[in-house]
TITIPA-29351 format. One line per field, with one value per atom (N, C-alpha, C, O): x, y, z; residue number from 1. Coordinates in steps of 0.001 Angstrom, whole numbers, plus 500000, padded with zeros to 6 digits. Each point is the difference from the previous one (the first is absolute). Layout:
N
east	[X,...];
north	[Y,...];
up	[Z,...];
i	[NUM,...];
//
This chain:
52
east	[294753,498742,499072,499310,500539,499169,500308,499202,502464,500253,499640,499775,499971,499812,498352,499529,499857,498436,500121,499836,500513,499682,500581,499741,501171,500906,498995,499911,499299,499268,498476,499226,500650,498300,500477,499343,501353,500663,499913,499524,501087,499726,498652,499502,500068,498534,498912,499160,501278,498720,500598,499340,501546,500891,499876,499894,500095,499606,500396,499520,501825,501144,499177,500355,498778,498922,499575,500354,498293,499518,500987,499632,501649,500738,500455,500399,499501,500973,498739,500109,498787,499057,499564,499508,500621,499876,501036,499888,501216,501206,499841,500025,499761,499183,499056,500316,498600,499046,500537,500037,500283,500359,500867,499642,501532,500650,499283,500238,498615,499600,499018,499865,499582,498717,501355,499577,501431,500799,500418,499617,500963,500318,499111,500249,498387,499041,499092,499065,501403,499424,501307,499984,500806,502135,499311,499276,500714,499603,498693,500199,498491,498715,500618,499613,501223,500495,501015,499855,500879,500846,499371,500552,498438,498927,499447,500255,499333,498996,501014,499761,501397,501065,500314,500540,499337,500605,498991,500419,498265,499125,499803,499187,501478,500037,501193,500986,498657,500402,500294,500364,499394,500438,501926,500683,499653,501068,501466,501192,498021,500613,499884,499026,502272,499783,499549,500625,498074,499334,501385,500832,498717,501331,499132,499973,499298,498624,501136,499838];
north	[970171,499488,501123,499739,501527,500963,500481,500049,500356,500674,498712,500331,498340,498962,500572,500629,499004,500383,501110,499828,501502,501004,500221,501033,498025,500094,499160,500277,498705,499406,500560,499657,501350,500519,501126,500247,500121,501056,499728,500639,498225,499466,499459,500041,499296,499800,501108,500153,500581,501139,501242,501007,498896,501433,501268,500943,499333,501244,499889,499138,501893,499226,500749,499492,501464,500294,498851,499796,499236,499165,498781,499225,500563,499111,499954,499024,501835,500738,500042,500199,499493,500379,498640,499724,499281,497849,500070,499764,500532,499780,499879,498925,502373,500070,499450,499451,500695,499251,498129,499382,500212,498546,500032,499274,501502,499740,500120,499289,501813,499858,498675,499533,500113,498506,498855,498845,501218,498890,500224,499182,501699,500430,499463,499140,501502,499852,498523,499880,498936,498847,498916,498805,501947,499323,500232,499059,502067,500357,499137,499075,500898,499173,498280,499393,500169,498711,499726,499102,501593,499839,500109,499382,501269,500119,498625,499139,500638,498676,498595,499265,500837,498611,500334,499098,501933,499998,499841,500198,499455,499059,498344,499310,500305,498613,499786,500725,497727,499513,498750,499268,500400,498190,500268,501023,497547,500134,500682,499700,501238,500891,499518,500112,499408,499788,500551,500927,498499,500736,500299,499316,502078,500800,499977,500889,498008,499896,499133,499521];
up	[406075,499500,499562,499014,501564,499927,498458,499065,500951,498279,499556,498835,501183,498251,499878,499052,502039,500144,498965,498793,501884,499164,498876,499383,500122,498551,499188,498804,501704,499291,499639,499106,501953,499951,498910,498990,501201,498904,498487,499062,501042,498449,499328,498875,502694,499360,499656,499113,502068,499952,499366,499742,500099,498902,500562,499215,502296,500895,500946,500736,499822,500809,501528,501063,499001,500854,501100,501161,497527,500131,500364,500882,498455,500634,501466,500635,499633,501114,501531,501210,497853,501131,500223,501095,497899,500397,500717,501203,498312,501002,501226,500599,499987,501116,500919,501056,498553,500100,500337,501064,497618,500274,501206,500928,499240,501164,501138,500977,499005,501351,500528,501131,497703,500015,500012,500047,499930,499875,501941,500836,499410,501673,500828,500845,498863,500812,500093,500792,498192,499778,500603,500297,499715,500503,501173,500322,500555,501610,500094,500788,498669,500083,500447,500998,498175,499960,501309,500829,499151,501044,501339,500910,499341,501468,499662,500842,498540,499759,500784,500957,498108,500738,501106,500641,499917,501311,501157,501140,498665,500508,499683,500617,498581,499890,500719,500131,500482,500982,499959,500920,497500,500144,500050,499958,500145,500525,500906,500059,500489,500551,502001,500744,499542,501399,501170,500515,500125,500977,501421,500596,499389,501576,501186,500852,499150,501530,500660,501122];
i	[1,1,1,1,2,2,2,2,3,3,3,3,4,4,4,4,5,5,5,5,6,6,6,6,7,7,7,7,8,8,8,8,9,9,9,9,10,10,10,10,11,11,11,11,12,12,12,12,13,13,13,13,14,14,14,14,15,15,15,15,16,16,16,16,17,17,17,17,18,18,18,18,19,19,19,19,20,20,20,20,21,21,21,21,22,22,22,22,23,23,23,23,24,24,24,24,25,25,25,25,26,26,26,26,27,27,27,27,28,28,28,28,29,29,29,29,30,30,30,30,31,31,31,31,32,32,32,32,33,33,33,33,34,34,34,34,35,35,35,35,36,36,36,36,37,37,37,37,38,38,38,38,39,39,39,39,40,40,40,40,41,41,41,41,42,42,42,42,43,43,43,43,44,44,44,44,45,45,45,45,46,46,46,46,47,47,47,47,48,48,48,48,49,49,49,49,50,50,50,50,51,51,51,51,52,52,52,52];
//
């Protein structure tokens, strides 16, 4: 997923620098919003059987 990102910022932005540095970037705001989400469900509690 990271090389299409940056194969595509490449073409748009024509500066394999600047591509290379969304690349980045997006992967890390994509990680860090995947980890944000995944803490979040693992406090919900509907259907999940109470171990009391």
């Amino acid at each position: 997923m990271v090389v299409i990102t940056i194969a595509v910022a490449w073409v748009v932005v024509g500066d394999i620098e600047a591509a290379l540095n969304i690349g980045v970037v997006t992967n890390l705001l994509k990680t860090g919003t995947y980890y944000i989400y995944e803490r979040m469900w693992d406090h919900v509690t509907w259907g999940v059987p109470s171990t009391k």
